[in-house]
N, C-alpha and C positions, 0 to 999 in steps of 0.2 A: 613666411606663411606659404602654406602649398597654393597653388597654380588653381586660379576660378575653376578648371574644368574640372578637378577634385569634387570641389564644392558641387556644381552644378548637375554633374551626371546623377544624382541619384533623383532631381525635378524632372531630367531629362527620361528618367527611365519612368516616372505617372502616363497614365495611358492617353491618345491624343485628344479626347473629348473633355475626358478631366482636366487636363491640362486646359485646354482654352476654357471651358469654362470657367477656372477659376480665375485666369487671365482677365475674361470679361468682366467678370465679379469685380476685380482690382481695380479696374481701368473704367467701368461705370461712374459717374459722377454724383454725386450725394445730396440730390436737393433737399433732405428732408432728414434732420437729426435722430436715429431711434428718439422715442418717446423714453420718457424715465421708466423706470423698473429694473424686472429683475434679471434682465437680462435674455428675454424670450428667443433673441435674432442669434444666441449658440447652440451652434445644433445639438439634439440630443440624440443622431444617427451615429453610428459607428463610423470613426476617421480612419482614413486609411493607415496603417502603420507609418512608419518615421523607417529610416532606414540609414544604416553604416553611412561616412563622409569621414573627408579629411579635417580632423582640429588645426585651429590657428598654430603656428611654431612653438611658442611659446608652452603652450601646455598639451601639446602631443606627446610626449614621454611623460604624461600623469592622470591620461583623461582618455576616455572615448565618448564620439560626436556622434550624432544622428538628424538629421533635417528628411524635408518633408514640406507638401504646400497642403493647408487645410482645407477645409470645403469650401471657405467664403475666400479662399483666393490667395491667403497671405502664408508666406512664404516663414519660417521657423528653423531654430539651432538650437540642440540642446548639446551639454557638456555634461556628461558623467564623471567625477575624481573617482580613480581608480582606489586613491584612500576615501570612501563617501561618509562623511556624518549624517548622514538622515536627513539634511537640511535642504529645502531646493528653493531655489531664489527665482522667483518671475518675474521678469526686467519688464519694463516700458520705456522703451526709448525714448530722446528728448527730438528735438526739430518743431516741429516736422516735416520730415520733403515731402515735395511735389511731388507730381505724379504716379505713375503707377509706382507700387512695389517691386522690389530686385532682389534678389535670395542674398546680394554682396550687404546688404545692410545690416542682417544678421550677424555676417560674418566680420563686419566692423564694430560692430555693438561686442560679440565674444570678446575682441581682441583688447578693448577698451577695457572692458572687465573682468580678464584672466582673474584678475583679483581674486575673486569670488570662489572660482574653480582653484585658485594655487592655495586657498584657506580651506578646501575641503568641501564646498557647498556645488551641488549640482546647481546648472544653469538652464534656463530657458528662455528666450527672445523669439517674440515675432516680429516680422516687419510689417504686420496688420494690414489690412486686406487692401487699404487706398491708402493716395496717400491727401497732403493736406490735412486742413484743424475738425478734425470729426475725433471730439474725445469720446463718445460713447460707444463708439464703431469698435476702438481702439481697445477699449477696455472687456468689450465683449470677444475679441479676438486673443485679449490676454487670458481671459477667464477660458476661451477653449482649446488653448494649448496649453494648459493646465492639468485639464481635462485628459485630453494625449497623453501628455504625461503618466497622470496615476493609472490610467487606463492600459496604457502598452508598454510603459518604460518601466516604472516601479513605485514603489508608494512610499512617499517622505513621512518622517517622524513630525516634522515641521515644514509650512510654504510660508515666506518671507515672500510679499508683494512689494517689489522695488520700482519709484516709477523716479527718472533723473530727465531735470531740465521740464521741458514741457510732459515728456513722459511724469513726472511727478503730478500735474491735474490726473492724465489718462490714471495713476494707481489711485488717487484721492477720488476719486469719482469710479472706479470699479472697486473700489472696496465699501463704499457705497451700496453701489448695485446689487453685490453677491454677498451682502451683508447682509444682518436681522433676521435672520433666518431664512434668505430667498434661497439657500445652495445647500444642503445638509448631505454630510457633515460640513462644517463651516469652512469653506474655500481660502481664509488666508488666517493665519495667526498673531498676522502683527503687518507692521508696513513700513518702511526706510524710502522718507523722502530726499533728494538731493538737489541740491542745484536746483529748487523746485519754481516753479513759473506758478504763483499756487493762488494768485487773486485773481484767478477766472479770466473765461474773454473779455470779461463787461470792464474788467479793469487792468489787468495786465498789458494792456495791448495802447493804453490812451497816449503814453508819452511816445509814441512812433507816428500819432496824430500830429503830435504838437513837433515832432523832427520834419514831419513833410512840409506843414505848413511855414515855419522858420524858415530851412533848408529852400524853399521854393522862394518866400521875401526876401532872401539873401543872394539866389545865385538867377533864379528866374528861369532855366533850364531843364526841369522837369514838370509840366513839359515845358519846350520850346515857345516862345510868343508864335513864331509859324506855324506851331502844330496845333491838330486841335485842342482845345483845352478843358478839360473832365474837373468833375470833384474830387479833390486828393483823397479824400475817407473814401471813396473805390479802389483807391490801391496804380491801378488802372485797368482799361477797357475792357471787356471780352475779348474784343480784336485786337488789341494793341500787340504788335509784333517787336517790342523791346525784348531785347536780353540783358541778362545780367552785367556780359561784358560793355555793352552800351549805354547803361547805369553809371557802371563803373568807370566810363572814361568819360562822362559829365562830371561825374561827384571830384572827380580829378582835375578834369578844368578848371573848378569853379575853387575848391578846397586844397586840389595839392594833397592829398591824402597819401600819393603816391611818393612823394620826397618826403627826408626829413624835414624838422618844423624848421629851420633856420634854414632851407631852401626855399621855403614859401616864400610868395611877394608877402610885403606889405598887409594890401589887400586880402588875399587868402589867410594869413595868420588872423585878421581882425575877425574875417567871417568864423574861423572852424573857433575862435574863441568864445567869439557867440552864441554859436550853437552846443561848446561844450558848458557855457556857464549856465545857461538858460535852460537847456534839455536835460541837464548833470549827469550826461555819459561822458567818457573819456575818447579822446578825439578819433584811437583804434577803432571802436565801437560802430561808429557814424556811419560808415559801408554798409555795413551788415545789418544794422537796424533800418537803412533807409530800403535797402532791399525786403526786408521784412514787411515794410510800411507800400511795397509796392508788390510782389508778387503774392505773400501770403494774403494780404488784404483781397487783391481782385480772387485769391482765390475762395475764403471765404465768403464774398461779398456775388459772386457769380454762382457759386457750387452748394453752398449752406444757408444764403439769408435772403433767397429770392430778389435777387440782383438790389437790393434795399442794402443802406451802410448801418450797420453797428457803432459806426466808429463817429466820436462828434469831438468839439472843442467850444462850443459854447458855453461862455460865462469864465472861460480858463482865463486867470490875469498870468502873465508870464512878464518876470523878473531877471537878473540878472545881467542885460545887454548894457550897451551905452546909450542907449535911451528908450527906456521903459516903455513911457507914452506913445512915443512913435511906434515902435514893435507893434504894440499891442493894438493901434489904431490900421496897421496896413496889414497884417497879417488873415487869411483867407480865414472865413467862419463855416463851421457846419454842424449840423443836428441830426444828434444821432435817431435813425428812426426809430422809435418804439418798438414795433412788432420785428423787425430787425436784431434790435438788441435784445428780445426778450427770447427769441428765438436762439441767440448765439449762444446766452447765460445758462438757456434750459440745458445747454450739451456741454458747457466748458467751462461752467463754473461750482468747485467744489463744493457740496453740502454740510461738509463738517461732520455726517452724521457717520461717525466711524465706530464700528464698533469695538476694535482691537488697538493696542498701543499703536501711535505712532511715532516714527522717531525723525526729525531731518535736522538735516546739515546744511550751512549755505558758507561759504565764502565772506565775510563783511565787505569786500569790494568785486566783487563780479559784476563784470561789466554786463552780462546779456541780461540777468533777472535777478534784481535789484535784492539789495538786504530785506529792507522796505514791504518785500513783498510778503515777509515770514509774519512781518507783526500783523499784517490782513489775515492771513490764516490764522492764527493764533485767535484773532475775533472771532473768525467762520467758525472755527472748533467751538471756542466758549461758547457764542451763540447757537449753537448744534445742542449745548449739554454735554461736550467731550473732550472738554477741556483737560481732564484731568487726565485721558488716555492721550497727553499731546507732550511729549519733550520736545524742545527744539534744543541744537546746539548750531557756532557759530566759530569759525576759521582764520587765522589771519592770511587767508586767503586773495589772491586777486585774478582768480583763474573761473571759470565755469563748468569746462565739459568734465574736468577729471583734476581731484585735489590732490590727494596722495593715496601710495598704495598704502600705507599703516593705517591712514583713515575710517575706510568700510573694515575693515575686520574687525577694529576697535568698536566701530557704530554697531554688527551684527552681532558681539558678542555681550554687550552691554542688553541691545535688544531682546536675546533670546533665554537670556537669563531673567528678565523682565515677568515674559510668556512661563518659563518653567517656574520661578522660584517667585512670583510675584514682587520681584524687587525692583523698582522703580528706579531708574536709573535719574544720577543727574547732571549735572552740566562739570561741576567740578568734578565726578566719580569718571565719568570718560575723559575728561582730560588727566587725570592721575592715572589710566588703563592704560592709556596710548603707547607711552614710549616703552614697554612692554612686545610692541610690537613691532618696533624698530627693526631690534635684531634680526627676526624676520623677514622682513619685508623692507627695509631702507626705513631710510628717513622719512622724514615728513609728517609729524605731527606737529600741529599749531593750532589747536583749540583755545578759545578764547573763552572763558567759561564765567567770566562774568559780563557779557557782551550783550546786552538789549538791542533790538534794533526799534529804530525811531518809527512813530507812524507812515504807511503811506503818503500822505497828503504833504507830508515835509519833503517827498523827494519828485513828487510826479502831483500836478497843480489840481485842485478841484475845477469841477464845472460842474454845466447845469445837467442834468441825467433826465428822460422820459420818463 
């Protein structure tokens, strides 16, 4: 990959007012989710052009780039294929990080998805204007580098709205937004969900309730008995000056995460098996979700929901340990607040009301967002009325951020034939496509094309809801 300063000089040449402003924009904190609609908070003022940069290594000899920071602050990449089919794919990142925005996220997001660009299809990524779980924000910042796009770069035949990991709410929820006629002519033709996080905040987010509180009955260490002691559904404090790495050498104490499993004591193997039978992640997992359950939380829980928790575990019976009753009797209890939770659902949970095909993909073992989660959307869509504009398909996967490179070109070209020729793809007809596309692109097709995934409620425990 060429050298940040590539990348960077052409933010650095925006003029210095612009520049902090959008800086501000970024770095302001979000107490208050846009309101539903159609999108009003993208501007309809002329963006400044996009401008020449270095493309990732990989498709510098097939492509030319362009980046550029928008008005509300967020920082953008585009990739031109010098052989173009008409087709432009609008990413929404998954995560989502912290803090402000950085122009390098873009330019990890390109590199991720050369894919896209070495099959011919322009690319577009923003790194959206803040950061943290504001899917509406997100999705409006998708819809206005879009905009950029047809406005200064050039005007697609086709726009495939791709949102992967949690980016998959941010597209499911702006294809929403700039649907039904809110954008004319109509702003996406079709939508490719991946790795998708797609049963909202109000439910995606519950079994990282139930890892704090386990995780905390077992190890006692987050917090400290010396420290002060918070409700785990905050994540933690406003103030709390924990890091990550400081996270990470508790969860290490206590679990041994850091050695293999046959260096574990005793002890440590009993606890990380508890939490893997009980929570049904795989014990990799366990870091990354408990940091999830700790900095994304205080940050929704501070920045989006009027310092009030979204997040509850009342009425959850949790199963699997070596003794049930005991768990379930010591284990911390909390209620999710009403206006809290109804607040977080209004921005981050999908409506189903799509009006163009959609297509995703998931992994049947990915560890970060559950199979589980596909057959909730599948509900959302049918109870939408849009059922019928809904394929899912299903991988024998066990990875999350990226499956294979044969994968998406298989997925986008089943898609776009969909759009053109009204043919309905289906679960056997992509996996009969795929290895078609080997040669190309390597190996890696594993579609599993008779694969249902099980309800939510089988993988992640009911409770009581406001």
């Amino acid at each position: 990959m060429h050298s940040l300063s590539a990348f960077l000089a052409p933010a650095l040449r925006l003029s210095v007012p612009a520049l902090a402003a959008g800086l501000l924009a970024a770095c302001a904190p979000m107490k208050n989710p846009p309101a539903a609609g159609v999108g009003t908070a993208v501007p309809a003022s002329k963006e400044a052009a996009p401008v020449a940069t270095a493309c990732p290594k990989d498709i510098e000899a097939i492509a030319r780039c362009l980046s550029g920071q928008d008005s509300a602050g967020a920082y953008y990449l585009i990739a031109m294929p010098n052989q173009w089919n008409q087709v432009l794919v609008m990413h929404s990142h998954g995560g989502p990080t912290l803090g402000a925005p950085k122009p390098e996220r873009a330019v990890e997001d390109l590199e991720r998805w050369s894919i896209m660009v070495r099959a011919g299809y322009a690319w577009a990524g923003s790194t959206f204007r803040q950061g943290g779980v504001a899917v509406r924000a997100a999705a409006e910042d998708t819809e206005r580098l879009r905009r950029i796009f047809v406005s200064q770069v050039a005007q697609p035949r086709r726009t495939i709205l791709h949102g992967q990991s949690w980016g998959a709410s941010v597209a499911a929820m702006g294809a929403d937004m700039f649907g039904h006629g809110a954008v004319s002519p109509r702003p996406y033709d079709a939508v490719l969900l991946t790795s998708g996080l797609l049963a909202g905040g109000s439910r995606s987010y519950d079994f990282r309730t139930d890892l704090r509180v386990v995780y905390q009955h077992l190890c006692n260490n987050h917090p400290l008995p010396n420290e002060a002691q918070y409700p785990l559904n905050i994540g933690l404090p406003a103030s709390a000056k924990m890091t990550g790495a400081e996270l990470t050498a508790r969860v290490n104490e206590c679990l041994g995460l850091d050695k293999p499993a046959a260096q574990r004591t005793p002890e440590q193997q009993r606890k990380v098996k508890t939490i893997v039978d009980v929570i049904r992640i795989p014990a990799s997992s366990i870091q990354s979700h408990l940091n999830w359950g700790t900095f994304h939380y205080r940050d929704v829980v501070h920045l989006r929901t009027g310092d009030a928790s979204p997040f509850g575990n009342m009425g959850a019976r949790y199963t699997g340990s070596p003794d049930d009753a005991a768990l379930n009797a010591a284990v911390l209890r909390y209620k999710a607040d009403p206006q809290a939770l109804a607040r977080f659902a209004e921005d981050t949970d999908p409506t189903g009301r799509i009006d163009v095909p959609v297509l995703t993909v998931k992994g049947v073992d990915d560890p970060t967002a559950f199979v589980e989660l596909d057959a909730f959307f599948k509900g959302t869509m049918d109870r939408a009325g849009s059922g019928a504009r809904l394929v899912q398909t299903f991988t024998q996967h066990n990875t999350h951020s990226y499956l294979s490179d044969p994968t998406y070109p298989t997925l986008m070209t089943a898609l776009l034939r969909w759009v053109d020729e009204g043919a309905k793809p289906t679960p056997e007809g992509i996996a009969q496509q795929c290895p078609a596309n080997e040669a190309k692109f390597g190996k890696g097709c594993a579609f599993l094309p008779a694969y249902v995934p099980k309800p939510l409620n089988s993988r992640v425990v009911d409770r009581d809801r406001p």
